[in-house]
MARMIDO-749159 format. One record per residue: x, y negated, z of N, C-alpha, C in turn; residue in three letters. Coordinates in steps of 0.02 Angstrom, whole numbers, plus 50000, padded with zeros to 5 digits. Example, Ala and Ser with C-alpha at 12.3 -4.5 7.8 and 13.67 -1.06 7.14 Angstrom:
BEGIN
506605028450390506155022550390506605016550390ALA
506425011250354506845005350357506454999850394SER
This chain:
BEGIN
500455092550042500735090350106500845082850105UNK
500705079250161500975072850168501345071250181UNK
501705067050158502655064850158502335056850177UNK
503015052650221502985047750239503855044550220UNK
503695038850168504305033550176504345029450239UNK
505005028250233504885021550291505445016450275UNK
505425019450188505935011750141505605009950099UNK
505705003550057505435004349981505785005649947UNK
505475008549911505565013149848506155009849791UNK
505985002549790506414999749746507034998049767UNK
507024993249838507754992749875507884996849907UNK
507565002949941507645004249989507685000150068UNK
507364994550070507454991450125506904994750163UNK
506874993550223506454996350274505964991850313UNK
505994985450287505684977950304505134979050278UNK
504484982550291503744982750249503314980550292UNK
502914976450255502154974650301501524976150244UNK
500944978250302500424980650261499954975050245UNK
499864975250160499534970350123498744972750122UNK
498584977450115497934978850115497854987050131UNK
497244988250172497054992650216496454992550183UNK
496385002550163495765003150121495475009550154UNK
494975013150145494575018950180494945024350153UNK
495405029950178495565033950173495045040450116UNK
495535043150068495095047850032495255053650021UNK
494995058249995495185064949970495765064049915UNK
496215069049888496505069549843496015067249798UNK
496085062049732495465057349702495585062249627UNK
495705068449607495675071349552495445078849594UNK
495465081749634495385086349688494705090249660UNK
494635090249604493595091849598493895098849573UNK
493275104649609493565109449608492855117149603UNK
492945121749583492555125349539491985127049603UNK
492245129249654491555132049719491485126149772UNK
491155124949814490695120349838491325124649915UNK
491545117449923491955118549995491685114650073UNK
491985117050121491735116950177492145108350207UNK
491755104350196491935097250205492555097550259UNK
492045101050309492395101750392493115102250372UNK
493445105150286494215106550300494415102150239UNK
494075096750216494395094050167494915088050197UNK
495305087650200495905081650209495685073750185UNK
495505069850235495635060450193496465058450197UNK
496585055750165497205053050146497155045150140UNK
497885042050177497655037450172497885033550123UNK
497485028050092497615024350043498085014750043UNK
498075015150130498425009450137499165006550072UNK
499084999450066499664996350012499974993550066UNK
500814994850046501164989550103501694986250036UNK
501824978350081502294975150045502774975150075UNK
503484976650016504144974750053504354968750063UNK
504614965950110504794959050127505254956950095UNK
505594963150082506454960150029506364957749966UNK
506254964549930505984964349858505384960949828UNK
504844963849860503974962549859503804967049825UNK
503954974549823503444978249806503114979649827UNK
502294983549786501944986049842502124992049802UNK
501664996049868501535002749853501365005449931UNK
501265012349914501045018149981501635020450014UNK
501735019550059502025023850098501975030850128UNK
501215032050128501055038150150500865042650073UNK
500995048550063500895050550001500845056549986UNK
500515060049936500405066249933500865070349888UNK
501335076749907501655079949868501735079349794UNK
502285077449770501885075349671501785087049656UNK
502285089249693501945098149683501025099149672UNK
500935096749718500145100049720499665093849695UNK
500005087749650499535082049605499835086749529UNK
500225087849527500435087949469500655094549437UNK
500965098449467501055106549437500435110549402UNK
499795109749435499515112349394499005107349362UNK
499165101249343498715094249317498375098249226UNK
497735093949236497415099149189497215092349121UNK
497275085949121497235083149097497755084549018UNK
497405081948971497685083548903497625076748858UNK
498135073848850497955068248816497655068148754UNK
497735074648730497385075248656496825073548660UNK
496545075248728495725076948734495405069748721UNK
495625063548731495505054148722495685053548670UNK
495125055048627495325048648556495825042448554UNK
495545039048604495885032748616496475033648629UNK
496775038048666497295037948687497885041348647UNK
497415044048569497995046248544497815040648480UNK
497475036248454497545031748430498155027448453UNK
498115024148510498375022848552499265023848543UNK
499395028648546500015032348528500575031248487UNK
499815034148426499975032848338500165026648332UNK
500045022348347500215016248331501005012648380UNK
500885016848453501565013548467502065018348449UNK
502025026248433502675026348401502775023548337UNK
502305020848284502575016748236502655011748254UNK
502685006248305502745000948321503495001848333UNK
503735007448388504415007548425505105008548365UNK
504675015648315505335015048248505335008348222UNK
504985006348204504964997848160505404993448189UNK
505194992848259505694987748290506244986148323UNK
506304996048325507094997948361507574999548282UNK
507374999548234507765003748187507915011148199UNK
507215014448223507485022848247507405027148175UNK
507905029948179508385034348117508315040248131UNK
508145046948069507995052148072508565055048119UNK
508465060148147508965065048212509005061748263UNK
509015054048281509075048948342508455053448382UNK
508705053648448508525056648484507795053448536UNK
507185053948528506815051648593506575056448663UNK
506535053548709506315056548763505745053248803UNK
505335058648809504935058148856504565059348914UNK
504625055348957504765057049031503795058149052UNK
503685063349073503065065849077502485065249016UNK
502565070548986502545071848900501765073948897UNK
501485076848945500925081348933501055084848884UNK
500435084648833500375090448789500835086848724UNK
501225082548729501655082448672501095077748590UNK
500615071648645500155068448584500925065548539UNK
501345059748615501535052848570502195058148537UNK
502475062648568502835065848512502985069048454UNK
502305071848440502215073748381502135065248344UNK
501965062148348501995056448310502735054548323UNK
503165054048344503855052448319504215057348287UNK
503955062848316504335070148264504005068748184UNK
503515063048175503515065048092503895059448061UNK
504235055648112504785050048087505385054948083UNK
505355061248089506025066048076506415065448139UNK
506045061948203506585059448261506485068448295UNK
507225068848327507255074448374506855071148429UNK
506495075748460506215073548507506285078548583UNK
506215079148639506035082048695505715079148754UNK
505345081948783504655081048815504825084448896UNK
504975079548934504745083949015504215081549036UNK
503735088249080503415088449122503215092849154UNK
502825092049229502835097149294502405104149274UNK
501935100849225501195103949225501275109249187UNK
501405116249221501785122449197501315124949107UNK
500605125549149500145126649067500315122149005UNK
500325116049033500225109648963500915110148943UNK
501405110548972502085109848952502135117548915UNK
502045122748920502015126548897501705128748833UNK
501105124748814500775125348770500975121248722UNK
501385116048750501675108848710502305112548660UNK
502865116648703503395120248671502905124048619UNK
502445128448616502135133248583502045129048530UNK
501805124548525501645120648453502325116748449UNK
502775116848450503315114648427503665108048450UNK
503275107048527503665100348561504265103348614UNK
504725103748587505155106848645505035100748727UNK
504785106048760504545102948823504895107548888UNK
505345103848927505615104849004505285105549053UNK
504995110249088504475111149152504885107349197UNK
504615101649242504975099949296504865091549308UNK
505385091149341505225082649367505995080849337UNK
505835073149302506335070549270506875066349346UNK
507695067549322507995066449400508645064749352UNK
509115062349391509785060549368510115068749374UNK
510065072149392510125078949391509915082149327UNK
509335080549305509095083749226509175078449198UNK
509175073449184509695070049128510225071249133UNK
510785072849153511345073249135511495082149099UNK
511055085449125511025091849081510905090349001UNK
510125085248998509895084148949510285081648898UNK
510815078248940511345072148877511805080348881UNK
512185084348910512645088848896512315094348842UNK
511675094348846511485098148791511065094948702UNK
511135089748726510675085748679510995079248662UNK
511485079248697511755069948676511195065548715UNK
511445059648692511125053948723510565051048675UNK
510145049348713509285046048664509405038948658UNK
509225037948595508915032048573508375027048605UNK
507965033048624507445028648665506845034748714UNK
506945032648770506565034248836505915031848843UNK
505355035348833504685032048843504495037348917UNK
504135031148963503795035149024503005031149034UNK
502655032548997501815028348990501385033949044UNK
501375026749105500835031249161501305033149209UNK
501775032649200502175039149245502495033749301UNK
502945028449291503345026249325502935021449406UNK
502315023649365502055021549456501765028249509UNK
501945035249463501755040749496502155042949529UNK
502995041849545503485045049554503725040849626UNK
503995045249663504215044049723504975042849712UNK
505425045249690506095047049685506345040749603UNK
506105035149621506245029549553507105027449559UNK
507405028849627508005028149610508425032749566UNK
508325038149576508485044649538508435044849472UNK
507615044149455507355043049395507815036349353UNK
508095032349393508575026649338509025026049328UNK
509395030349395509865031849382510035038649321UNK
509505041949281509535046849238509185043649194UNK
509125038849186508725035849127509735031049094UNK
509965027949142510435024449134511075029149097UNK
511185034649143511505041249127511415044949037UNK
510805044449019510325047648946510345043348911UNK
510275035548916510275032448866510815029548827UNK
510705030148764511605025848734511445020048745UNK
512175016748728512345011248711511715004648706UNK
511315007948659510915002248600510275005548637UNK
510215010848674509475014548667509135008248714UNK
508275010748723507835006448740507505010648790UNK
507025009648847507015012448885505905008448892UNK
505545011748877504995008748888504495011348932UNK
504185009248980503655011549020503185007649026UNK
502505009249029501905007549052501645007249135UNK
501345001349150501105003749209500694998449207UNK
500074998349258499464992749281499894987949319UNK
499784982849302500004976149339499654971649367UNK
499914973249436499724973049519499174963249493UNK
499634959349443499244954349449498574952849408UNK
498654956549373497824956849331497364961849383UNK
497754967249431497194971849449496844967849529UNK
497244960649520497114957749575496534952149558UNK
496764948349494496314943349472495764946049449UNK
495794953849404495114955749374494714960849430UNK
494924961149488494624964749564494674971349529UNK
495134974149503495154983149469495494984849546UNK
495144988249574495164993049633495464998849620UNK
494925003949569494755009149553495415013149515UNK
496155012049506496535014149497497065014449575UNK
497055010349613497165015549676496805021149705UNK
497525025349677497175032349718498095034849713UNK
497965042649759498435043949746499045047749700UNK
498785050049657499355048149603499925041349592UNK
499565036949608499985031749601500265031449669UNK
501025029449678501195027149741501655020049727UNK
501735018049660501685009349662501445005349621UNK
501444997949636501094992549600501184989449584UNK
501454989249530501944983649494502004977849469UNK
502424974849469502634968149446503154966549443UNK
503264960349405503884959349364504634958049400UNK
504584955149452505254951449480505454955649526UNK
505234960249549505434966449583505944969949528UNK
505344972749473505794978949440506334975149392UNK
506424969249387506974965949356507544968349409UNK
507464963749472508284963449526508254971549537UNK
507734975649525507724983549535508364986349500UNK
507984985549421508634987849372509144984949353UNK
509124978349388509884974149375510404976649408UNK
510074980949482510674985449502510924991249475UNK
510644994249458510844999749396511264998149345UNK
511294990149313511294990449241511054988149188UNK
510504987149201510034987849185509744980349136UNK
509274981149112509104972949089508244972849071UNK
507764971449093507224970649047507094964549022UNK
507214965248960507204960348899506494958548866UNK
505954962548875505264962248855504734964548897UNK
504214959248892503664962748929503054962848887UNK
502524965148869501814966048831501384965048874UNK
500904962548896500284961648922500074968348878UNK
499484973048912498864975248864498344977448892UNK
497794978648898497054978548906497024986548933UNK
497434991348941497334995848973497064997349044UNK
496705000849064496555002349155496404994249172UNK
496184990649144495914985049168496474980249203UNK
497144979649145497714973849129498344978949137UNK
498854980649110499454983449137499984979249087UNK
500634982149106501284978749053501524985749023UNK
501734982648971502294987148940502864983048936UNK
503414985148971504054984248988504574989448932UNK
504884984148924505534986348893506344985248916UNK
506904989848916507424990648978507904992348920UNK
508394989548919508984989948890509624991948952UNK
510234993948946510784992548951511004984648978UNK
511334983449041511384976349038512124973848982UNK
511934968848931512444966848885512154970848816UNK
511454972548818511414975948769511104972248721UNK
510964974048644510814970348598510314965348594UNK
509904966748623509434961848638509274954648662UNK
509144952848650508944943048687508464944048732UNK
508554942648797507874942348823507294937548808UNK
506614938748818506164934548782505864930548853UNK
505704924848839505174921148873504994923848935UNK
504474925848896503694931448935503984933248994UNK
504694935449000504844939149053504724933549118UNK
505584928449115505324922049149504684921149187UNK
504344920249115503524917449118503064919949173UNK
503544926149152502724932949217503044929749297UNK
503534929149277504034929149357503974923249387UNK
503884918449345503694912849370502984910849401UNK
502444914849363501644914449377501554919149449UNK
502124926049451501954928649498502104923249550UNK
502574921049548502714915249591502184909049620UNK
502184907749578501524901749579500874904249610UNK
500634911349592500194913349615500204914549711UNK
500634914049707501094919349776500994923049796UNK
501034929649728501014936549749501344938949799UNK
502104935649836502214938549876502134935949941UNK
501584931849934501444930050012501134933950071UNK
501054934650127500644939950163500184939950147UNK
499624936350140498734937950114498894937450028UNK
499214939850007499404939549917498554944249908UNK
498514951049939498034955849914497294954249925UNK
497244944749989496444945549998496164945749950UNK
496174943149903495544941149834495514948949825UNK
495834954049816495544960749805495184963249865UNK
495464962749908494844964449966494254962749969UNK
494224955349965493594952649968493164953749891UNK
493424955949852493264957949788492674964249799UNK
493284969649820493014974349859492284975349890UNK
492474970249952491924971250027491474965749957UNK
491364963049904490794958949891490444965149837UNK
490844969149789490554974349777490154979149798UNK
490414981149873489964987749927489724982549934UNK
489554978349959489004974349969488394971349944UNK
488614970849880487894969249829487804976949821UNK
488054980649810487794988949774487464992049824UNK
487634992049870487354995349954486694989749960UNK
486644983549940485964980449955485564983349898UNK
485684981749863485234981849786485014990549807UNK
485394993649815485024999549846484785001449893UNK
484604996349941484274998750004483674995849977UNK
483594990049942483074982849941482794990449871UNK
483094993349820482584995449754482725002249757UNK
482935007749782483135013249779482155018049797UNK
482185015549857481335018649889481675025949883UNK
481295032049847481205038249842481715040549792UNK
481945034949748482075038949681482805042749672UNK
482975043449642483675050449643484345044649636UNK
484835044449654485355042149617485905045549605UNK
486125043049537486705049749510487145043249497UNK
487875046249501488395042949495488615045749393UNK
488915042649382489115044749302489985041249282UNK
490125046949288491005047249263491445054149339UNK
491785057049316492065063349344492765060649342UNK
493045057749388493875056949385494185052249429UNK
494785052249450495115050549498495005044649521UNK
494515039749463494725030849493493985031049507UNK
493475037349487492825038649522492725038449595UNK
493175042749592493255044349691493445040549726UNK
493855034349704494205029349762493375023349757UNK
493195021849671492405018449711492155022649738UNK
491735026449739491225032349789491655028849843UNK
492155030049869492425031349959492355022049976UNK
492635018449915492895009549952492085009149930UNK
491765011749888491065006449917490395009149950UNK
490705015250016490255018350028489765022250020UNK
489805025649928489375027249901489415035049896UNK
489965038849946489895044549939489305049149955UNK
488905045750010488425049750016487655046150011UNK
487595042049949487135038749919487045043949842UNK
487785046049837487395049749755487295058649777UNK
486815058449731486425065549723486935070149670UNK
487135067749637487445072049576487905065249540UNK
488445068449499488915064949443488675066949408UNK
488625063449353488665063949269489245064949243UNK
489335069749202489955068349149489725071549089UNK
489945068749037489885071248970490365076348942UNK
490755076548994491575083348972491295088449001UNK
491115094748956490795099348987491335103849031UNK
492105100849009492505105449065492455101649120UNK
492285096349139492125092549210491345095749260UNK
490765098949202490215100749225490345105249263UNK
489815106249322489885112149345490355112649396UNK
490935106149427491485108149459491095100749532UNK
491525104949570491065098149636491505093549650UNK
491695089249657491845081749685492435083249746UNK
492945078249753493335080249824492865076649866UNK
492945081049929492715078250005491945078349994UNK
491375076249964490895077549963490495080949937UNK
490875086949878490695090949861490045091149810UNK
490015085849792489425083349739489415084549662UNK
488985090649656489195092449591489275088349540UNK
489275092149463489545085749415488985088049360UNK
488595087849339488165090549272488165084449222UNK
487755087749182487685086749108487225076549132UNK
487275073949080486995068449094486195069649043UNK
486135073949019485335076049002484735076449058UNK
485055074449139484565077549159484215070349173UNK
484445063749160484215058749156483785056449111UNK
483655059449065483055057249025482565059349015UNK
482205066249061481725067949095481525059649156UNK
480875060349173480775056349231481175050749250UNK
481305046549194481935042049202481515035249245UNK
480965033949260480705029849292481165030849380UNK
481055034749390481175040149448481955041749478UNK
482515036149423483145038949443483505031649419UNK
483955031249450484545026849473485325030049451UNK
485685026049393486395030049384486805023849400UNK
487215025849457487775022149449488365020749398UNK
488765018249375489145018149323489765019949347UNK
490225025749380490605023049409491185021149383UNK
491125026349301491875024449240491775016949209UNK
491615013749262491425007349228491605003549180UNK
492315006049148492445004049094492325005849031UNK
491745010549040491565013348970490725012648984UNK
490455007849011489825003949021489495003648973UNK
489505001648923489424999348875489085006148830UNK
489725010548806489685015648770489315021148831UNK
489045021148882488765024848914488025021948903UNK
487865015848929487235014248905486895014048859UNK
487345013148795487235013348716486865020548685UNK
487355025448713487345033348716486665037348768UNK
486215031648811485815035248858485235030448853UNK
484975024748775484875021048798484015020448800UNK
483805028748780482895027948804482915029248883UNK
483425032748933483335032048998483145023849005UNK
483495018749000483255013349003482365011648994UNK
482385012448911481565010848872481155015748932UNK
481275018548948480765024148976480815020949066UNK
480965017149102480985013449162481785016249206UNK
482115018949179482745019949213483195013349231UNK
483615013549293484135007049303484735010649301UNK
485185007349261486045007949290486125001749320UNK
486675003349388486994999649406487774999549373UNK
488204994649372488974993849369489204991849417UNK
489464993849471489654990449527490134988049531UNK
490684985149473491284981649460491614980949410UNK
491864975849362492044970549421491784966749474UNK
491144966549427490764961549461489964966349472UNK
489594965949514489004972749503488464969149465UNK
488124970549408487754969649372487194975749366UNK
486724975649367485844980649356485594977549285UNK
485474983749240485294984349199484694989649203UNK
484004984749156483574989749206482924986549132UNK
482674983849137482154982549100482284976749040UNK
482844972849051483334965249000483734971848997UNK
483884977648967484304979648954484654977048866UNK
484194973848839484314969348773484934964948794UNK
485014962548844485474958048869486084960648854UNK
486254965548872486854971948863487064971248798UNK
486854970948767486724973748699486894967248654UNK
């Protein structure tokens, strides 16, 4: 169902103007086992508005987190990377918090319990919420005690009456999925002691602006973050963020760190620093979002030529199955240019596409007749290791396109790549 704000999320003020206006889409994870009747699939819209008070962005219009997330099928185990990834920041977080066997962590949308089992072998007590009835379920079964549900100042304060108060709160991914962020800090503020640390991940609104990353609006996310917002955010709470990380995730995000205000910590630099550049940049001016637009309209635009001018007869398949798939297909017009998706996850094969219903197969069928076929790239961030992995379609006369950041054809100089 569609729900409509008409505050932001962070102040609650009601002062919003719209920063950028994008083509409405299907639920962008929505891919689903039988071939449905378009005539009843739902677009949603994807418009960003800025608040005038604060300067956040985010959606106003938005889709139930019930029917994104209760039955979400994603498993972080299933990404190497992402449990590398992990391994390393829960040894990063004991090292530099001093976290002590029984000290308590929490984690606010846990999935299948990757980054916790890596703090459970620091001897830390750990517990895990999330919506997604199977994964959370399967997470307790192997020994992550995991809470079905949505994290709220309501279930933290259960959580501290049954568990005491945590050391440290990790929410990676999550804090730009959630509608209800006043709630959520006010139960983060409620759970945490004294000394605890409070860390979340999210894409930051100013790298996804300078490096033209589109392809993570969709709706799961309903905000877009940056620094001088969620500072005066949690300064009303309490609150303090004392650290920020740049890192190379989803094409630029921060990792933020939140103390207690008066708490042990010094704040660092970086923070300032970001707040000041957002400044300088003037993220919060009214045209703050053109350079992504025009980012955008220059992408559908070279990819939609290059395929009218070299396409002729031959097939084109899109390659990657997942949510930041579907928002390119819809912003660069390419929904009804591809014939088929590629994916290499054979639980993705076989299932059709939201709104256009375009199945998903095996990427073998490209190296038959590869003169004869055209793959778009659309997981474009794994370019590289897709071409590497397919790379006699090339020798044999095949083209990939990348249609962003920037659109590049790889086609016969495929040595260039390389």
């Amino acid at each position: 169902m569609l729900k409509k704000r008409d505050s932001c999320r962070l102040c609650d003020n009601d002062q919003l103007a719209l920063a950028l206006k994008l083509k409405a889409t299907p639920i962008a994870d929505a891919f689903h086992a039988e071939k449905l009747n378009k005539k009843f699939e739902t677009l949603y819209p994807l418009d960003i508005f800025r608040c005038l008070n604060c300067g956040h962005f985010q959606h106003l219009e938005f889709i139930e987190a019930v029917e994104l997330f209760d039955e979400y099928i994603f498993r972080t185990s299933s990404s190497k990377g992402l449990v590398n990834h992990f391994k390393s920041y829960a040894k990063n977080c004991v090292e530099s918090f001093g976290l002590r066997e029984n000290n308590l962590v929490v984690e606010i949308g846990s999935n299948d319990g990757t980054l916790l089992k890596f703090f459970e072998k620091y001897k830390l007590r750990v517990i895990g919420i999330d919506p997604a009835k199977s994964i959370a379920s399967d997470a307790t079964s192997e020994g992550i005690n995991t809470i079905v549900g949505y994290f709220s100042d309501e279930l933290a304060a259960k959580i501290r009456n049954r568990y005491g108060q945590a050391s440290l709160i990790c929410a990676n991914n999550v804090f730009a999925h959630a509608d209800n962020l006043i709630s959520i800090t006010k139960g983060i503020k409620n759970l945490l002691e004294p000394s605890g640390i409070f860390i979340f991940e999210v894409s930051y609104i100013v790298d996804m602006i300078k490096n033209c990353v589109f392809d993570t609006i969709y709706h799961e996310h309903l905000s877009y973050h940056s620094i001088k917002p969620l500072k005066i955010f949690f300064s009303e709470y309490q609150l303090h963020i004392f650290n920020v990380e740049k890192i190379n995730t989803k094409g630029g995000s921060i990792r933020v760190y939140v103390q207690h205000s008066g708490g042990p910590y010094i704040e660092k630099d970086i923070v300032q620093d970001l707040i000041q550049k957002e400044e300088s940049q003037k993220l919060y001016s009214h045209n703050s979002l053109q350079n992504l637009n025009d980012g955008i309209s220059a992408s559908r635009h070279a990819t939609l030529s290059w395929l009218e001018n070299n396409c002729g007869r031959k097939t084109v398949y899109g390659f990657g199955a997942s949510p930041t798939c579907t928002t390119i297909l819809y912003q660069l017009q390419l929904e009804k240019q591809i014939t088929n998706i590629l994916d290499d996850n054979e639980d993705k094969q076989n299932l059709f596409s939201p709104g256009e219903n375009i199945e998903v197969i095996s990427p073998k069928i490209i190296q038959s007749d590869s003169n004869s076929k055209i793959v778009v790239i659309l997981a474009w961030q794994y370019a590289e290791a897709i071409i590497n992995n397919n790379i006699n379609f090339l020798k044999q006369g095949g083209v990939f396109l990348v249609p962003m950041p920037k659109f590049k054809a790889f086609g016969e100089n495929f040595e260039k790549w390389l």
